[in-house]
N, C-alpha and C positions, 0 to 999 in steps of 0.2 A: 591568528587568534592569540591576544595578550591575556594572560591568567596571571591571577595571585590570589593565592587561596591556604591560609594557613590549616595547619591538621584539624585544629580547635575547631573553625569554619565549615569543614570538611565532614566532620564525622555531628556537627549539629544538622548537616542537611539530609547526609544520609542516617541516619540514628542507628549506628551499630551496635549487637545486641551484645558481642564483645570487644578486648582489641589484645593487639600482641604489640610489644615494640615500643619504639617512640621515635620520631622526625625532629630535626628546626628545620628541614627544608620546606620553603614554599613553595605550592604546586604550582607551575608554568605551565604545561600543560597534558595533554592525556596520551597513553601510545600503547599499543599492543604490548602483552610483555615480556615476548622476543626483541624488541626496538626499543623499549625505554628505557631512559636514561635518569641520571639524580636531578629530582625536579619535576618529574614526571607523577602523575598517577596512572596505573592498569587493572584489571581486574581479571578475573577468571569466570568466565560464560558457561563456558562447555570442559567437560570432564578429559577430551583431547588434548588441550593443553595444560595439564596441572603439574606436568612435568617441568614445563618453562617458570612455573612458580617461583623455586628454587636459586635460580639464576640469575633472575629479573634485578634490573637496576633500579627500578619506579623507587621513589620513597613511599609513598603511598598505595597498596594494594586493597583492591575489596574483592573478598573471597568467600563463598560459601560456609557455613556453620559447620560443615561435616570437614573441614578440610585441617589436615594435621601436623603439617610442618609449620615451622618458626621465623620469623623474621631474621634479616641479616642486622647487621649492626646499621640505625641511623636510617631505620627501615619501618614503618607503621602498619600493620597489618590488620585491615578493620573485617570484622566477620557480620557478613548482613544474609539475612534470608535469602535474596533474589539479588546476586552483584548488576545483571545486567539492568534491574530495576533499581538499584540506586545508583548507577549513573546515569539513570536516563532523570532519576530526581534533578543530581549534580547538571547534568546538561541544560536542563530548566532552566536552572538561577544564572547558569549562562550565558544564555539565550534573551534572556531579560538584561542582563547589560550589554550584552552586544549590539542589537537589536531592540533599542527603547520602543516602545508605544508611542508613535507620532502624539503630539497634543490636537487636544478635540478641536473642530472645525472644518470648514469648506476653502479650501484651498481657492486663491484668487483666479487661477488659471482652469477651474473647473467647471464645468459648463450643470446646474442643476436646473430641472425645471421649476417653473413657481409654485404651479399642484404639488411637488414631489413633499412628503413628509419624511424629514431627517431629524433623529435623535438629535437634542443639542451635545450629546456626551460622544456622538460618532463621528469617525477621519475620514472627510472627503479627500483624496491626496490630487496630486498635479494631474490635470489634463484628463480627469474624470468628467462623463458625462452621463447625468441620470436623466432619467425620460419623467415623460408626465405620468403621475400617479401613484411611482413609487413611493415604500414605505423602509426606512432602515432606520434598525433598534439600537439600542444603549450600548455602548461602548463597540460598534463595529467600525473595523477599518477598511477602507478601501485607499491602498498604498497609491497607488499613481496609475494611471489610462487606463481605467476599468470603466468597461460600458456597463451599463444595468436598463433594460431596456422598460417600456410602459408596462405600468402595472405590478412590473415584478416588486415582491416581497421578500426581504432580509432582516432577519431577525437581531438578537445579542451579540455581543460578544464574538460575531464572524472575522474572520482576516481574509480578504484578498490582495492575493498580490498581484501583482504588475499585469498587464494584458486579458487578463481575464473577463469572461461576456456574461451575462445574468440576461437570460432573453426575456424577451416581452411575457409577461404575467408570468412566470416564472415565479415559486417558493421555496425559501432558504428560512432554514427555522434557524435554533441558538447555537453557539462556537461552533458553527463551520469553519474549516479551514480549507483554500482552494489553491493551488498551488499557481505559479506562473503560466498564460496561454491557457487555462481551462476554460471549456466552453460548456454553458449550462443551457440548452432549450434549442441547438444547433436543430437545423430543421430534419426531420425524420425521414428514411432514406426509402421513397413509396410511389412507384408508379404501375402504372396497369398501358400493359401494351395493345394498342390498337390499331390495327389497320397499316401496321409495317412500323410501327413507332410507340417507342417510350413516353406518354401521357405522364405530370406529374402530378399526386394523387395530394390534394391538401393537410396539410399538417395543422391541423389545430389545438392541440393539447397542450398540456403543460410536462415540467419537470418540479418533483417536489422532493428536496433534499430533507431530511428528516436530521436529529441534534447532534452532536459530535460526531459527524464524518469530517472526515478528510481526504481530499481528492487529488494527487499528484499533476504533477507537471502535462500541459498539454493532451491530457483528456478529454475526451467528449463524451455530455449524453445527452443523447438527440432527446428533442420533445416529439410527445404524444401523437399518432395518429389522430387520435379523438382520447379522452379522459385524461391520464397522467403515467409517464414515467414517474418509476418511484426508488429511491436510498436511502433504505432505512437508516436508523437510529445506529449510532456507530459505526460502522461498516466503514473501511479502510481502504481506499482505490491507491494504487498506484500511477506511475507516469505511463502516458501514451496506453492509454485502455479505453476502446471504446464500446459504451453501451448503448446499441440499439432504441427506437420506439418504442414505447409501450413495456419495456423492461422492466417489473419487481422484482428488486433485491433487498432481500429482509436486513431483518440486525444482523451486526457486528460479524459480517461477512468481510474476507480479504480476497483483496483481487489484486494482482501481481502484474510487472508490466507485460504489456503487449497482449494485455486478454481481449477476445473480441466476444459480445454476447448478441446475437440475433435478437430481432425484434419479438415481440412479446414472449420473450423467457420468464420465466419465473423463478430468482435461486432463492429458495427459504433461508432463513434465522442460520448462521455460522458455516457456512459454505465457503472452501477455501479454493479457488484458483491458483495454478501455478504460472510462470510466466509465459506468457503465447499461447493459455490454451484458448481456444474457440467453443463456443457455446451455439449449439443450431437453434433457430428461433421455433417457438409455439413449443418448447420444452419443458419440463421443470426438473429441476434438482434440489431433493429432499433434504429435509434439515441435518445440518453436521454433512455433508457431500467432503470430498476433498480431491479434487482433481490435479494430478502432476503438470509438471510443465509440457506446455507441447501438444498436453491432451485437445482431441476434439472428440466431443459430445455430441450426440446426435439421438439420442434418446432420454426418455426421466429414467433417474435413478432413484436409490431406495436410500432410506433415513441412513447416514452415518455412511456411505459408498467408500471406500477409498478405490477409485480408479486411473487409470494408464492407459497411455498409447492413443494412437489411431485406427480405427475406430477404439472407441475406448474399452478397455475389462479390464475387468479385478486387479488390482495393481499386482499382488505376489503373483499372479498369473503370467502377468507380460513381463513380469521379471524374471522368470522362468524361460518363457518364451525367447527373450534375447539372449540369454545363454545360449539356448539352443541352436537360435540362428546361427548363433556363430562359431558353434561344429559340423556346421552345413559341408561346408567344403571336406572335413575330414570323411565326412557322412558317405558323400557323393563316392568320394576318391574309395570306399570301404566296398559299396557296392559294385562300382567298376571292377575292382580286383577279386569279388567273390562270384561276378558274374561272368569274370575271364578264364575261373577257377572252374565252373561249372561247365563250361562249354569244353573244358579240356578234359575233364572227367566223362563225360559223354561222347565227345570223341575216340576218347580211348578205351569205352567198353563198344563200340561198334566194330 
């Protein structure tokens, strides 16, 4: 990553409310602010390291409003509401020159059909093949070997990248973003046993991604038994998560890697998954849920849940719980010597 980013630069993208200090160095690049060095920018996130403040080499720091020490010498200290939201500003503008926007067009080596309707403002990139019927909107890229299969629909402003599948009649509304290897309409995982044998049960439904999600690396979510999988509006997937058939999941839900949701779950409006938990199908988890990592679900839960564990409960509960467990062994060893105690006490009144 090459950087050059004067203070001036700096504090236009993030708009600090005040500053301490002054720099000439230009920013190269970003580092924790135990590791960085002059030339660097850091910031402070979490109130655990405010200590490392003090010490830090960055020329550049963004630090919370409430934060009360000084700058070193040849050291800029900008104070912003949210540090970790103004570098994720700064990372933006980054991001946009690292990473240009292909220019609009269909790549020679891309296979479209003649039905298909493409934006003239949208990136068909290398070695994409769209099927007949498809529809993709204004300013969408499809970076290089992305299938998009019949029928399916892709909205604005989408980014896919590389390997990524958009299945037959399949719908993508506006700035989706889908990470590398996501697969969208993968067939649904349904059969009925018959007669000594797995029958596979047909999958006809769709998948419908709703406006600013974004989907991590190598996830799948299967299409519909019959009607639609559905991701809402925001809602934030991580890598390697897969969503079952028939799955609603509301708004601006996060899901963390290695989550697995059974087919027709239901997670309402801001439901948090940790990483690996499992979700049993024909569930639902009530709005504001937030489930640790690890957790499996096997019940609805109630608006605003925070739960734990396998089988899941009440988080402070199983936090409790594990403590305990792991006086077990003293436990064990307490009653052995009180029930060796007891037997000698009764021996010796006989």
């Amino acid at each position: 990553m090459q950087l050059a980013y004067s203070a001036e630069e700096i504090c236009s993208i993030v708009n600090p409310q005040r500053m301490a200090g002054a720099t000439t160095e230009t920013v190269r690049d970003i580092a924790s602010l135990s590791s960085a060095a002059t030339g660097d920018l850091s910031f402070l996130a979490a109130s655990k390291y405010k200590a490392e403040v003090g010490g830090t080499k960055a020329s550049v720091v963004l630090l919370p409003l409430d934060y009360a020490g000084g700058p070193q010498p040849n050291q800029l200290f900008l104070f912003v509401e949210q540090p970790s939201l103004a570098l994720a500003k700064l990372c933006a503008r980054i991001e946009q020159s690292l990473w240009p926007k292909p220019p609009a067009g269909i790549h020679p080596s891309a296979h479209v059909a003649a039905g298909a309707q493409i934006s003239p403002h949208a990136t068909i990139g290398p070695l994409c093949v769209v099927e007949e019927g498809v529809k993709i909107g204004d300013g969408t890229v499809l970076i290089g070997s992305v299938h998009v299969g019949r029928g399916a629909q892709i909205g604005e402003q989408c980014l896919i990248m590389p390997h990524g599948v958009i299945g037959a009649s399949c719908v993508i509304h506006n700035r989706v973003r889908l990470a590398g290897g996501v697969v969208i309409g993968s067939d649904g995982f349904g059969y009925e046993f018959v007669k000594g044998r797995h029958l596979k049960v047909p999958q006809i439904g769709i998948v419908v991604i709703e406006d600013d999600v974004e989907i991590g690396a190598n996830t799948t979510i299967d299409r519909a038994r019959f009607s639609r999988t559905v991701i809402g509006e925001g809602t934030k997937i991580d890598n390697l998560v897969q969503v079952g058939h028939n799955v609603i999941i509301g708004k601006h839900c996060i899901l963390c890697a290695q989550v697995g949701i059974s087919g027709s779950a239901t997670l309402e409006d801001y439901v948090v998954l940790g990483g690996q938990a499992g979700v049993g199908g024909h569930i639902t988890l009530r709005k504001g849920t937030k489930a640790g990592g690890q957790t499996g679900v096997a019940f609805d839960t109630e608006p605003g849940s925070f739960i734990n564990g396998t089988p899941a409960i009440p988080y402070m509960l199983e936090r409790r719980l594990q403590v305990l467990h792991q006086k077990l062994p003293d436990l064990f060893k307490r009653v052995e010597y009180l029930e060796s105690e007891i037997k000698k006490t009764s021996a010796a009144g006989e």
